[in-house]
N, C-alpha and C positions, 0 to 999 in steps of 0.2 A: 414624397416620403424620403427619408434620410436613410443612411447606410446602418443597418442594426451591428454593435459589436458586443460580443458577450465572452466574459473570459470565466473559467473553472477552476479550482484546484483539484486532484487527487493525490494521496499518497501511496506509495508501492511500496510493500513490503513483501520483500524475500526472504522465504522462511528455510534454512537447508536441512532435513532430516536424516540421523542413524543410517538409514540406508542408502544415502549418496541422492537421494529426490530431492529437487526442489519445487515451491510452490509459489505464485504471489499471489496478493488479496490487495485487494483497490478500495481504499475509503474515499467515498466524497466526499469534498469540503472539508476537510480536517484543521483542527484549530492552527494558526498561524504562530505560535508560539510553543510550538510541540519541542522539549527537550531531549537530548542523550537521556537523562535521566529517567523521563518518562518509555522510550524507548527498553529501556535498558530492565524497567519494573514490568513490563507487558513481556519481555521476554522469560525473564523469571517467574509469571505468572503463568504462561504457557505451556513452560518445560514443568513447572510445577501441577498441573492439573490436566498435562496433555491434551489441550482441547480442539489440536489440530492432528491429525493423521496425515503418512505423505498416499498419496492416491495410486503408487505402483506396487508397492510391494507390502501396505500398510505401517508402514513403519514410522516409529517415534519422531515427535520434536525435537532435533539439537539445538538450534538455536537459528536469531535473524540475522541475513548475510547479509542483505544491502535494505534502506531505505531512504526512499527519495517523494520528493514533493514535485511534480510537474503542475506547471500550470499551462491552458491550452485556451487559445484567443481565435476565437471563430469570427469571421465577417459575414454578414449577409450585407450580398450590395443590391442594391436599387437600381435597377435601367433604366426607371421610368421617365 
């Protein structure tokens, strides 16, 4: 049996809220062709219909601080 390699994408996004909290949310597999643009209407969608609260103080959406794309490549090896 051969060495299995299996690789993932997620994306991170950091969200900073009103009262100094931040948050991130981890999508799987997110499309490989993801824009500033698209970014940029997710966050105006957001701050527009607050659908995130920050988790210490409740406090409002400002806006997304960083977002990044990691990809992570596992090996399973074979001894046999």
């Amino acid at each position: 049996m051969a060495d299995i390699i299996t690789t993932s994408y997620n994306l991170k996004i950091e969200s900073l809220f009103v009262d100094g909290d931040t948050r991130t949310q981890t999508l799987k597999n997110p499309r490989a062709d993801i824009t500033t643009a698209d970014i940029q209407n997710l966050e105006s969608f957001m701050r527009a219909n607050n659908i995130i609260k920050g988790d210490k103080y409740g406090g409002t959406f400002g806006r997304i601080q960083t977002v990044k794309r990691v990809s992570e490549t596992r090996t399973k090896l074979d001894f046999s």
